[in-house]
C-alpha positions in Angstrom: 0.0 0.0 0.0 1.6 3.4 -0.7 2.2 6.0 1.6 0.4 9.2 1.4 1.4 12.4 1.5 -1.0 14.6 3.3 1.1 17.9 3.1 1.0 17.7 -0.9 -2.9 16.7 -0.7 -3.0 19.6 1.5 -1.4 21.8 -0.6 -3.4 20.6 -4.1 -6.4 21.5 -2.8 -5.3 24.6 -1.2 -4.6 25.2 -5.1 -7.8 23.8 -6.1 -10.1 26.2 -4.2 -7.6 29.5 -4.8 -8.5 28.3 -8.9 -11.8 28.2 -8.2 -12.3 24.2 -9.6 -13.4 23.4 -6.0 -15.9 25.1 -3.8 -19.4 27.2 -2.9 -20.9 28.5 -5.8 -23.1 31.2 -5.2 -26.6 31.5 -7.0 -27.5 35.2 -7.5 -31.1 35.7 -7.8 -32.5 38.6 -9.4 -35.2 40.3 -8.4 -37.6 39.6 -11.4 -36.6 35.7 -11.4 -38.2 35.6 -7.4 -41.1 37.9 -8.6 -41.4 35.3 -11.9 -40.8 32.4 -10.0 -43.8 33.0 -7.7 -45.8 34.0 -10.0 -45.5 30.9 -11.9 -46.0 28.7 -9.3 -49.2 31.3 -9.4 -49.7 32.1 -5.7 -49.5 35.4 -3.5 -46.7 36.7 -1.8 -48.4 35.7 1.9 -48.5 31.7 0.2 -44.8 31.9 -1.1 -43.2 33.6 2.1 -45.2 31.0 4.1 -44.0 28.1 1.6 -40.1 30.0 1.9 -40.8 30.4 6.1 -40.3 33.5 5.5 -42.4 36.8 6.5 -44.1 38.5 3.7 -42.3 41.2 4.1 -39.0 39.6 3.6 -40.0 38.6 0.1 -41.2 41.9 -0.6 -37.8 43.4 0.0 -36.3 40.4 -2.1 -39.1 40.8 -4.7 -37.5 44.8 -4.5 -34.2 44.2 -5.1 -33.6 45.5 -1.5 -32.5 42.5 0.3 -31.0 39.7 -1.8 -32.0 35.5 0.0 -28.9 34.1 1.6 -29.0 30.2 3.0 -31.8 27.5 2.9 -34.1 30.5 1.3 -31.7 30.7 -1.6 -31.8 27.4 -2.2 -35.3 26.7 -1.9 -35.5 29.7 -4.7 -33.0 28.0 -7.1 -35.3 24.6 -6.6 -38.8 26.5 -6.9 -37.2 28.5 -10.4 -36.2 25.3 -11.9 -38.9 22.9 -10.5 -42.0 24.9 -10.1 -43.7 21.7 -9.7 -42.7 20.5 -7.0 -43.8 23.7 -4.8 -47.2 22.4 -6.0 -46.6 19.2 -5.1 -45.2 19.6 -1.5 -47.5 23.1 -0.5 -50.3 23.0 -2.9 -51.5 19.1 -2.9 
């Protein structure tokens, strides 16, 4: 069995992340795409914040570019853009 080296491995990915091959990606959501989003799942903002757990007033200032998701609420977003459908299926059945 061969030895490792876990200060190289260390290293490479050290080298890895600083290229940007490795690591978080970060999902920017506009404005419009939350607004659009919503309204094709076609509910109001009080259903969608509630679906979100978040107040209404939070995805207002989301919906207004004022405040931008961060966390479980951007990822819920990125799911809900690309899989409308399954909002229905897990709020609206």
């Amino acid at each position: 069995m061969a030895k490792r080296d876990l200060g190289e491995e260390i290293l490479e990915s050290i080298e890895e992340l600083k290229s940007g091959k490795i690591g978080r990606v970060h999902v920017f959501i506009t404005p419009e795409e939350i607004k659009a989003t919503r309204e094709r799942i076609g509910v109001s903002q009080s259903a969608f914040a509630a679906m979100l757990n978040v107040s209404k007033r939070t995805l207002q200032e989301w919906e207004q570019g004022r405040r931008q998701p961060t966390g479980p609420a951007r990822s819920l977003l990125a799911i809900a853009a690309k899989r409308p459908e399954v909002m229905h299926e897990l709020f609206l059945s």
